[in-house]
C-alpha positions in Angstrom: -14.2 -14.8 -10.7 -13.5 -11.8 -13.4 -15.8 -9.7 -10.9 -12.9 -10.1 -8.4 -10.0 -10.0 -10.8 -11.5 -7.0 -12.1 -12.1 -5.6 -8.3 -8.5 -6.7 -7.6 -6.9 -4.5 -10.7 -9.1 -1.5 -10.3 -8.5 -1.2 -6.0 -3.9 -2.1 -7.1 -4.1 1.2 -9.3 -6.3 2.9 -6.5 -4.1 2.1 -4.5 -1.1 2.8 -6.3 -1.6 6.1 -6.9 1.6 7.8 -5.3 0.5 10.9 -3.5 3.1 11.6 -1.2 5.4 12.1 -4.2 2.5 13.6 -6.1 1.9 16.5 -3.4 5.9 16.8 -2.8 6.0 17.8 -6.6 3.2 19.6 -7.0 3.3 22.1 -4.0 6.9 21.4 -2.9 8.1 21.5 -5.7 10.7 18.6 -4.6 10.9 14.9 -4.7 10.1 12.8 -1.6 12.0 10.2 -2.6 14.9 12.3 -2.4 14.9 13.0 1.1 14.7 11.2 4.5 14.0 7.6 4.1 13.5 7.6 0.0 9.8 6.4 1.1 6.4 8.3 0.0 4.3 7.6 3.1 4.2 9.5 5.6 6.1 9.1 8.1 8.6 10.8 5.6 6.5 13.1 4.2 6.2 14.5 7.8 10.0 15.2 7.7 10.3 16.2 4.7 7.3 18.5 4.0 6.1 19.1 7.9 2.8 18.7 9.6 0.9 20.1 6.5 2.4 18.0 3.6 2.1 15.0 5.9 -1.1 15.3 7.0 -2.7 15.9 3.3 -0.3 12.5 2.5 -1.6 10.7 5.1 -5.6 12.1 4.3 -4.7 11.3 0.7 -3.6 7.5 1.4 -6.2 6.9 4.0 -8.6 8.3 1.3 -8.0 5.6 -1.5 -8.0 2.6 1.1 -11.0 4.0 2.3 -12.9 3.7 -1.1 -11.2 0.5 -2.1 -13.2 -1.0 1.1 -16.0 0.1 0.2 -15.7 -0.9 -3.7 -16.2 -4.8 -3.2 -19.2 -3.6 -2.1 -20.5 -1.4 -4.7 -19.2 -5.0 -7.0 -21.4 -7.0 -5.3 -24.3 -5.3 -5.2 -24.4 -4.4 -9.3 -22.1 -7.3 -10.5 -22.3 -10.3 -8.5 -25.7 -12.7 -7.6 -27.7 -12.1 -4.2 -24.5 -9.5 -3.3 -22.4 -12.4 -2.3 -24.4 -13.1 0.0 -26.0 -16.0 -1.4 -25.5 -19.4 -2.1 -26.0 -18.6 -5.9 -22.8 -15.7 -5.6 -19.6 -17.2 -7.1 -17.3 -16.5 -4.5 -18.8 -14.4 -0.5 -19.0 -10.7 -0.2 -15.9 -11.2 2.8 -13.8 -13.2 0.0 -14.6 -9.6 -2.3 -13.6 -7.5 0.4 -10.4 -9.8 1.2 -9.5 -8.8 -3.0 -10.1 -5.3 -2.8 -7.6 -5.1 0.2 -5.1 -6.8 -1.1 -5.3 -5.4 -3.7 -5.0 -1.6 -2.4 -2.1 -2.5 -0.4 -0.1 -4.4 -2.8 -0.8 -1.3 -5.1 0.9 1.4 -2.3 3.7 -1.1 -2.1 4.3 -1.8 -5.5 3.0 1.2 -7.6 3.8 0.4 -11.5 4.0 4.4 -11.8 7.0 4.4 -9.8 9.1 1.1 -10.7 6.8 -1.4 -8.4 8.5 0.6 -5.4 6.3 2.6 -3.3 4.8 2.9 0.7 4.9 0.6 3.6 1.2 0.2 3.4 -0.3 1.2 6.6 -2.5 4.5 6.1 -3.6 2.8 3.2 -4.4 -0.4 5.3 -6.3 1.5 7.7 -8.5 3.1 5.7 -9.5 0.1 3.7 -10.0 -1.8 7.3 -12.6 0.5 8.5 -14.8 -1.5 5.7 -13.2 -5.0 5.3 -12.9 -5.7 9.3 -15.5 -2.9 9.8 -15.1 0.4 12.3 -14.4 -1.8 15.5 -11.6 -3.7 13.8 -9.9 -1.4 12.3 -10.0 0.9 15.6 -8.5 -2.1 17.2 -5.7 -2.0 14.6 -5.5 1.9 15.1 -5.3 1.4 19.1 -2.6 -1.0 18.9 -0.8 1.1 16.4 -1.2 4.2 18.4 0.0 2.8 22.2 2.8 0.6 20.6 4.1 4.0 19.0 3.4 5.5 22.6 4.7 3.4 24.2 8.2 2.5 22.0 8.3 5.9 20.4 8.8 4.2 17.0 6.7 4.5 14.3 7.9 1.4 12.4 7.5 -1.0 15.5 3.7 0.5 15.8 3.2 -0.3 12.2 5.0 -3.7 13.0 2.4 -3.9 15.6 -0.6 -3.7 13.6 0.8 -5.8 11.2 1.2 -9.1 13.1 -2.1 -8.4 14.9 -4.1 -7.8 11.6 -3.6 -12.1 10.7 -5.5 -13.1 14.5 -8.0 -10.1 14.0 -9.2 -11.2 10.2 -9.3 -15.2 11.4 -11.4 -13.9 14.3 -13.9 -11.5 11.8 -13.6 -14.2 8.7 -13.9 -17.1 10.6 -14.8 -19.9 8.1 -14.1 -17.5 5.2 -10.5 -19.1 3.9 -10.0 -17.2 1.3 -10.2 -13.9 3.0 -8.6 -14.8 5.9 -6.0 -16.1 3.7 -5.2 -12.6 1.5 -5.4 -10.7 5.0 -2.6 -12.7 6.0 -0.7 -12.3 2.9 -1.4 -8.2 2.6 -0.3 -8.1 6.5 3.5 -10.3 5.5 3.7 -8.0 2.7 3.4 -4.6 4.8 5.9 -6.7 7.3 8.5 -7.5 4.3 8.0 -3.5 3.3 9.4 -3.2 6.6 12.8 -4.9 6.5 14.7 -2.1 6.2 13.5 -0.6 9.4 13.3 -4.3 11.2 16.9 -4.0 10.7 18.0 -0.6 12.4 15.1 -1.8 14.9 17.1 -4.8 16.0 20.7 -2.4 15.7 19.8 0.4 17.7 19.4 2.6 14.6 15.9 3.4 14.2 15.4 7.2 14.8 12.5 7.8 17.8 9.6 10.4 17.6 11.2 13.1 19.0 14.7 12.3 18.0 17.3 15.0 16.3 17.5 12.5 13.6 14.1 12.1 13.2 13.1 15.9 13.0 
């Protein structure tokens, strides 16, 4: 149990470091949070700093999600019995990599360097996936994503997408694991409630489209 507390702390200030305002400061010289939406992901770093400052946000977020799946595995194979793989381990290697997402995404949304305000999660998401639900699951989540976006031209109500899908996809992968099926679910409500803001304008008409005046 203080391997995964410890894995949990260590992959929430991975994950909280805020790079979209970090690059907006350091090569903008601006604050994200100041423009657009207020958010750092980036969907607003796109508008706010173009293709370029988007794309190293995006790499950036993807980045630390990316090592904070892989990290429950480094913790089991130095710190925990059999790797969690056996039936002396204190808690499974899927209930370590359940932690280490959570944990990641709860740190994007609620970075204690800015206030316990931050992202909407999903870059960040994504890249952890690629090791918790491995390379076909999260390319499931990264297909549904991409044609809901297509398809709608929204970026939220892709995101929204991947979201509710993410629940049915862990309980199909961690089937019999309860406890990593269970923070799946709670990291996927949590990206949803980081979301309310543009569930509203979805449901009003508001929301600005890919492509939109407003948008660019």
């Amino acid at each position: 149990m203080f391997v995964a507390v410890c894995l949990f702390v260590v992959c929430f200030l991975l994950g909280s470091i805020p790079w979209g305002l970090i690059i907006s400061k350091l090569f903008y010289h601006t604050d994200i949070r100041e423009h657009g939406s207020g958010n750092i992901g980036t969907t607003n770093a796109m508008r706010t700093m173009g293709k370029k400052g988007g794309a190293a946000v995006f790499l950036l977020d993807f980045g630390k999600g990316l090592l904070a799946g892989f990290l429950p595995l480094v913790a089991c194979w130095f710190f925990v019995p059999g790797g969690g793989v056996s039936p002396d381990s204190p808690l499974s290697y899927a209930t370590y990599q359940g932690v280490g997402f959570l944990g990641c995404v709860w740190g994007h949304i609620f970075s204690p360097w800015l206030k316990f305000k931050g992202g909407k999660g999903i870059a960040v998401a994504v890249g952890s996936l690629f090791f918790t639900f491995g390379p076909v699951g999260a390319l499931i989540e990264l297909a549904v994503f991409i044609v809901v976006v297509v398809a709608s031209r929204y970026v939220s109500a892709g995101s929204l997408a991947a979201a509710v899908v993410c629940p049915f996809l862990s309980l199909w992968i961690f089937w019999g694991e309860w406890p990593a099926w269970a923070m799946c679910v709670i990291a996927a409500l949590t990206v949803i409630w980081a979301h309310r803001g543009n569930i509203a304008r979805l449901r009003a008409g508001s929301e600005s489209r890919i492509g939109s005046k407003k948008s660019a």
